[in-house]
C-alpha positions in Angstrom: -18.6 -22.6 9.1 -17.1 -23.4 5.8 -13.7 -24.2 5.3 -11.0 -22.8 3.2 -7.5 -22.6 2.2 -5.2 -20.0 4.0 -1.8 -18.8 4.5 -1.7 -19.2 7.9 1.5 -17.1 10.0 2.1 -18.7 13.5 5.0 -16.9 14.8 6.9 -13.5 14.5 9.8 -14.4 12.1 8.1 -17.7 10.5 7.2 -18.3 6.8 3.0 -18.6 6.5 1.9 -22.4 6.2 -1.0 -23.3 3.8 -3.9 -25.0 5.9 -7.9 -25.4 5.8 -9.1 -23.0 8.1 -13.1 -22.7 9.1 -14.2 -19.6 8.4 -17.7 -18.3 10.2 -20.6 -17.3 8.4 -21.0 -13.7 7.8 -22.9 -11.7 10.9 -24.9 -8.8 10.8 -23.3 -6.0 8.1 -20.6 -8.5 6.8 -19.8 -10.3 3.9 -18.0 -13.2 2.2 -15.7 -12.4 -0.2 -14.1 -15.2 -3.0 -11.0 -13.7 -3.7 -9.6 -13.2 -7.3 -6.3 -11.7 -6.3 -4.3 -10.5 -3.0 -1.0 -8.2 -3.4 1.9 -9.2 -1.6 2.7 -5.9 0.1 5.5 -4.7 2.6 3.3 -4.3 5.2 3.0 -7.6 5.2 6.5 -8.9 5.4 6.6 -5.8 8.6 4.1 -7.9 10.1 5.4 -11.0 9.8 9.1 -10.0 11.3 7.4 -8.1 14.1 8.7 -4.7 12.2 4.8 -3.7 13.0 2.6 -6.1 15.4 -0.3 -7.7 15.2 -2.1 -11.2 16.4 -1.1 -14.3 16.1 -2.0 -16.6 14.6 -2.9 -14.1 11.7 -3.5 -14.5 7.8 -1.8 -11.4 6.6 -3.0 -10.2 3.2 -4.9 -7.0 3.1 -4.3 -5.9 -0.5 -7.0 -7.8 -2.6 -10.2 -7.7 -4.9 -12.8 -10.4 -5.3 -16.5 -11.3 -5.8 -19.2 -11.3 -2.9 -19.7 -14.6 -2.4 -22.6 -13.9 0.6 -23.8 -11.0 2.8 -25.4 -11.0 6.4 -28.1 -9.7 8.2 -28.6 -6.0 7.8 -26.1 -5.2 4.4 -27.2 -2.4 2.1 -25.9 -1.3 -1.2 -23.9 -4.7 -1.8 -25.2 -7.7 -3.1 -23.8 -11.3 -4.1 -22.1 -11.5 -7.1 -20.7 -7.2 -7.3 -16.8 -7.4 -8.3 -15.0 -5.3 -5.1 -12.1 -4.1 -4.3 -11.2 -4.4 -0.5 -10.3 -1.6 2.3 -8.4 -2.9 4.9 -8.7 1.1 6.5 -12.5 1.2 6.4 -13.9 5.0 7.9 -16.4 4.9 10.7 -17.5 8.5 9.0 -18.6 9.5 12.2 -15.4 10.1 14.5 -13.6 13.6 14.7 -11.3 12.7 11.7 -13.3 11.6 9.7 -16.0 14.7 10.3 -13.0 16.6 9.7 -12.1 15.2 6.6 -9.5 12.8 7.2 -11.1 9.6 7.0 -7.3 8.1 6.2 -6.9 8.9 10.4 -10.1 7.3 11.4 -9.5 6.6 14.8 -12.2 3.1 14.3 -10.5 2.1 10.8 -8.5 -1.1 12.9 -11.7 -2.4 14.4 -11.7 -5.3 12.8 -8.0 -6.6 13.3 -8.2 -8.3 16.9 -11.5 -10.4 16.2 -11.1 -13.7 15.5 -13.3 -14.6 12.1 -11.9 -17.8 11.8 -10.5 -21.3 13.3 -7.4 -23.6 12.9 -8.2 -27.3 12.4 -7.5 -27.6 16.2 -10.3 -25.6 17.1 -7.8 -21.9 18.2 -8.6 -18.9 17.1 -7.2 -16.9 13.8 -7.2 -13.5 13.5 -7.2 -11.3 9.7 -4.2 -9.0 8.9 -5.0 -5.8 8.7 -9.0 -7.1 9.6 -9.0 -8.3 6.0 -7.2 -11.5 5.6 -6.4 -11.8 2.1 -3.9 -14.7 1.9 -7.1 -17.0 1.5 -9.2 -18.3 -1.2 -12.4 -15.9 0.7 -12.6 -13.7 4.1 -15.3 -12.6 5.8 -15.1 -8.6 6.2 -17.2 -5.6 7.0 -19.9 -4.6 4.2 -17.9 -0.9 4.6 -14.4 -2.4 3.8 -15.2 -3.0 0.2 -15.1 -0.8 -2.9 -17.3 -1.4 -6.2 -14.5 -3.1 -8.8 -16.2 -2.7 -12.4 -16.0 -5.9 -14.6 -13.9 -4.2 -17.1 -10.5 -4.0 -14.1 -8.9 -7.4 -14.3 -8.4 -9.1 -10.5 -4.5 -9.1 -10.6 -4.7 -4.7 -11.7 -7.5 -4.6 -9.2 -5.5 -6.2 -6.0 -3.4 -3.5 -6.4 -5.8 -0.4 -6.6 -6.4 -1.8 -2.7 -3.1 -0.5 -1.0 0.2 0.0 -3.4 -1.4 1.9 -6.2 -3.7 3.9 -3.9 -0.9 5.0 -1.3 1.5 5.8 -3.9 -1.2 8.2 -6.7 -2.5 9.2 -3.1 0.9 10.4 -1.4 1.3 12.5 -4.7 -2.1 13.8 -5.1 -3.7 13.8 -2.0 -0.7 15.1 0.5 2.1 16.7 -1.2 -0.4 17.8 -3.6 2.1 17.7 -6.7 1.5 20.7 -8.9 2.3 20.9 -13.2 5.6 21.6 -13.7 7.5 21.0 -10.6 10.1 18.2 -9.6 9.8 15.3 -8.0 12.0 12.8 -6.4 11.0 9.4 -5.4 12.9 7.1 -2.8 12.1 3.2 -3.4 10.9 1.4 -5.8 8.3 -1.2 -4.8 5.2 -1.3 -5.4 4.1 1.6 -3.5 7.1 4.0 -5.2 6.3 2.9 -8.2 2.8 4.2 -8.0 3.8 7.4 -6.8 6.3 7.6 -10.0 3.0 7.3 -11.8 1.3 9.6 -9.6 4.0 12.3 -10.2 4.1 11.8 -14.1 -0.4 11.8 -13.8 0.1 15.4 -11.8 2.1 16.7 -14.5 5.9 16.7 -12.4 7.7 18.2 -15.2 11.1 16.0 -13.6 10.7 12.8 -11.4 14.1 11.3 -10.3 13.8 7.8 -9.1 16.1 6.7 -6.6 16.6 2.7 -5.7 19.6 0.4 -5.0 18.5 -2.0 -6.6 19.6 -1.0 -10.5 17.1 -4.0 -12.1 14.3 -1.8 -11.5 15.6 1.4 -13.5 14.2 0.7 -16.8 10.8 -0.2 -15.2 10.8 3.0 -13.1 11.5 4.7 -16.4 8.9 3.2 -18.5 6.2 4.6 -15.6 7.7 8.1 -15.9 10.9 8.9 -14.0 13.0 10.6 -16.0 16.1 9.7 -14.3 17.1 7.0 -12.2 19.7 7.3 -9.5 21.4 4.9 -6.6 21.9 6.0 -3.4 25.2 7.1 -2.4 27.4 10.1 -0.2 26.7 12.4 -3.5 23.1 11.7 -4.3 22.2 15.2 -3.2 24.7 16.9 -5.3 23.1 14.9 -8.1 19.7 15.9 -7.4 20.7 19.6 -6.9 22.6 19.4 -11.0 19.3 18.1 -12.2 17.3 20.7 -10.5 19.1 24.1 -11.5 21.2 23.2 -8.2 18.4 23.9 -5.9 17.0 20.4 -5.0 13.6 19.1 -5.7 10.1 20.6 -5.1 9.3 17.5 -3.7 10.2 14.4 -2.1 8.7 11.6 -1.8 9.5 8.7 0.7 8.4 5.2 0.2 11.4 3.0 2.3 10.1 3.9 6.0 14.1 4.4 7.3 15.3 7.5 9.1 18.8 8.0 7.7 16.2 7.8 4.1 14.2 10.1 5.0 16.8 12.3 6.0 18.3 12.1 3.0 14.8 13.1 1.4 14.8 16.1 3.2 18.4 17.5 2.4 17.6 16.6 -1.5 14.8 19.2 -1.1 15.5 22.9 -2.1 14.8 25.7 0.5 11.0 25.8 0.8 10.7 22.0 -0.6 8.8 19.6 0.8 9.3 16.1 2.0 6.6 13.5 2.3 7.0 10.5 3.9 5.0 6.9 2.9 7.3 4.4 4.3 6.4 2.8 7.8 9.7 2.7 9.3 10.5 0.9 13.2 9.9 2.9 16.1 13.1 2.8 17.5 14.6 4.1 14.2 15.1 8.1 15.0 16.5 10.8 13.5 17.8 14.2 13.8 17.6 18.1 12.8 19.4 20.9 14.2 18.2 24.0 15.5 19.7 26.1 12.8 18.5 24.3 9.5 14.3 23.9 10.2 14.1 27.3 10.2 16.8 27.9 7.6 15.9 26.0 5.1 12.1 26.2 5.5 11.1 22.8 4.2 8.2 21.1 5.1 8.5 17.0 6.6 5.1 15.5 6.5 3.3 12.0 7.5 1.7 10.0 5.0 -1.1 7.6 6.0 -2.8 5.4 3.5 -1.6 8.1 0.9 -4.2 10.6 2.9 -6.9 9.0 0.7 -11.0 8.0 0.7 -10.9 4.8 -0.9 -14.8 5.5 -1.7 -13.5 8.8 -3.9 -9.9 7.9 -4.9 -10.6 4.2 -6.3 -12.9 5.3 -8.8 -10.5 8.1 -9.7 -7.8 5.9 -10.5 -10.2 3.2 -12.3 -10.6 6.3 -14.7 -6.8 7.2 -15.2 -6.5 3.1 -16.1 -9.0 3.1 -18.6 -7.5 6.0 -20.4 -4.4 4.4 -20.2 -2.4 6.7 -18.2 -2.1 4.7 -15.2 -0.4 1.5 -16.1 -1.2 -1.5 -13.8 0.0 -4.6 -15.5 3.4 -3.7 -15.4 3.9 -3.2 -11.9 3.2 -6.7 -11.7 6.5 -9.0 -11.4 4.8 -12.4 -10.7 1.4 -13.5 -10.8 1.9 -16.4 -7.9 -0.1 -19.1 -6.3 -0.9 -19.0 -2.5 2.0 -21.5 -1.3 4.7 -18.7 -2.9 3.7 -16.7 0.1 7.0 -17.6 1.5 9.2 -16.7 -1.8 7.1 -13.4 -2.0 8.4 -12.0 1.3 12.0 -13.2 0.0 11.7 -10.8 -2.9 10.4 -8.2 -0.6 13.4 -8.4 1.4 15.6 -8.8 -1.0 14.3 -5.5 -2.3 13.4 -7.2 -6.0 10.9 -6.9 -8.3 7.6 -4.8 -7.8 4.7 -6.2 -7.0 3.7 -10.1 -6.4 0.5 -11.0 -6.9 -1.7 -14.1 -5.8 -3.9 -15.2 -8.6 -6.5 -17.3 -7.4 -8.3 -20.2 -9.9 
């Protein structure tokens, strides 16, 4: 056992504590990872207000990059010392998704989330959010949940590659399959909407609207690629329609996780358009359609998981569109933070400001 520093979360609705944890040895086909940097993402603020579930008690944190620090019995093709980027949706490449190409549904990617990989000073268990744990100076995780990081991606830019930047590109790319030339809406503007902004603007959207309450983030949204930048409100489809030859968008792209938002996606859609949703919503939160306008309008309302990517293919793709300086990392960072800002992150989050916090590690 070794001991180390972790944001700890105790109870549904609580603010994570900073405490020594022990952390077991790696087993057979796991490693250690020393962490350089963990994204604070929305997920993680679901699970800690019981918007999504998940153990307790639980270091949240699944969006990070690090060093391999140690590996176990029976690990191939990483050593100590490679730079990775971390996969908190590992593929088991061997379940009917995943042998039918959608390793993004792998019915095995949560295996890890309900061990326990770790102890409290008392002696109880601690489980990882997400089966990655990243609110900690290092985690133990699969050898299959990491992603090679070259040396030349700085930790803070690399954090993100492992869930906001790869959802968002992903949702864009992989799913609604944006082509040159067509338009794009985006609803919400954190860090996962931000990404598919970028996305959009990489697939060559010839308009990307923006859409976020929060007005702070406009020129931010604008500097990634979205041409315009609208609040919501009762005429935000009539807006949408006047910038799109009164039609409504080829696309839209939904990054909040709310029905009456993804509703509104929908109807800002033109006949034939095509609605994606990213956001991971509440279960009780429905929605409706009537008979009439499905079949009417002829849109298309799609799921997005993970941004329907393979980390293993995607990563590196997007590791290339950095270095040639069309994907801009840095500045979806708002605050590089240390790990006892946990608390202020999720604030933030909530409040709906900023982009992306990111724990720097020393």
């Amino acid at each position: 056992m070794g001991q180390v520093r972790a944001a700890v979360l105790h109870e549904v609705g609580g603010s994570p504590k900073v405490e020594e944890i022990d952390l077991a040895p790696p087993g057979a086909g796991q490693i250690r990872v020393q962490l350089g940097a963990t994204g604070v993402c929305h997920s993680d603020l679901s699970l800690s207000n019981g918007t999504m579930t998940t153990v307790l008690p639980v270091i949240l944190g699944h969006e990070g990059a690090g060093v391999v620090a140690e590996v176990g019995p029976d690990v191939t093709g990483v050593a100590v010392g490679d730079r990775v980027v971390l996969n908190w949706a590992p593929a088991c490449r061997q379940c009917w998704f995943c042998e039918h190409g959608e390793p993004y549904l792998c019915q095995n990617s949560g295996r890890a989330q309900g061990r326990a990989y770790a102890h409290l000073a008392d002696g109880s268990d601690v489980f990882p959010g997400l089966g990655v744990g990243g609110f900690a100076t290092q985690t133990v995780v699969n050898a299959d949940s990491v992603v090679p990081l070259p040396d030349d991606v700085p930790m803070a830019e690399a954090a993100l590659l492992g869930c906001a930047v790869l959802t968002g590109v992903g949702a864009v790319r992989n799913a609604a399959k944006v082509q040159p030339g067509e338009s794009v809406v985006v609803f919400g503007l954190g860090g996962v909407g931000l990404s598919a902004v970028q996305g959009a603007r990489i697939a060559g959207a010839a308009l990307i609207i923006a859409v976020d309450p929060v007005a702070e983030k406009a020129d931010l949204a604008r500097r990634l690629g979205a041409g315009e930048v609208l609040e919501p409100g009762p005429d935000l489809a009539k807006q949408i329609r006047a910038l799109t030859g009164g039609r409504g968008a080829d696309h839209a792209i939904e990054c909040v996780g709310r029905a009456d938002t993804i509703r509104t996606a929908w109807s800002c859609t033109r006949r034939g358009g095509e609605t994606t949703v990213v956001g991971l919503g509440k279960g009780t939160d429905t929605m409706t359609f009537n008979a009439l306008e499905v079949g009417y309008f002829a849109r298309t309302l799609r799921g997005c998981m993970y941004g329907s990517t393979d980390p293993a293919v995607d990563i590196p793709f997007l590791i290339d569109r950095y270095r040639d300086g069309s994907l801009d990392l840095r500045s979806m960072i708002s605050q590089e933070i240390g790990l006892e800002e946990v608390g202020s992150a999720f604030d933030r989050l909530a409040a709906g400001s900023g982009a992306r916090s990111v724990i720097v590690f020393g």
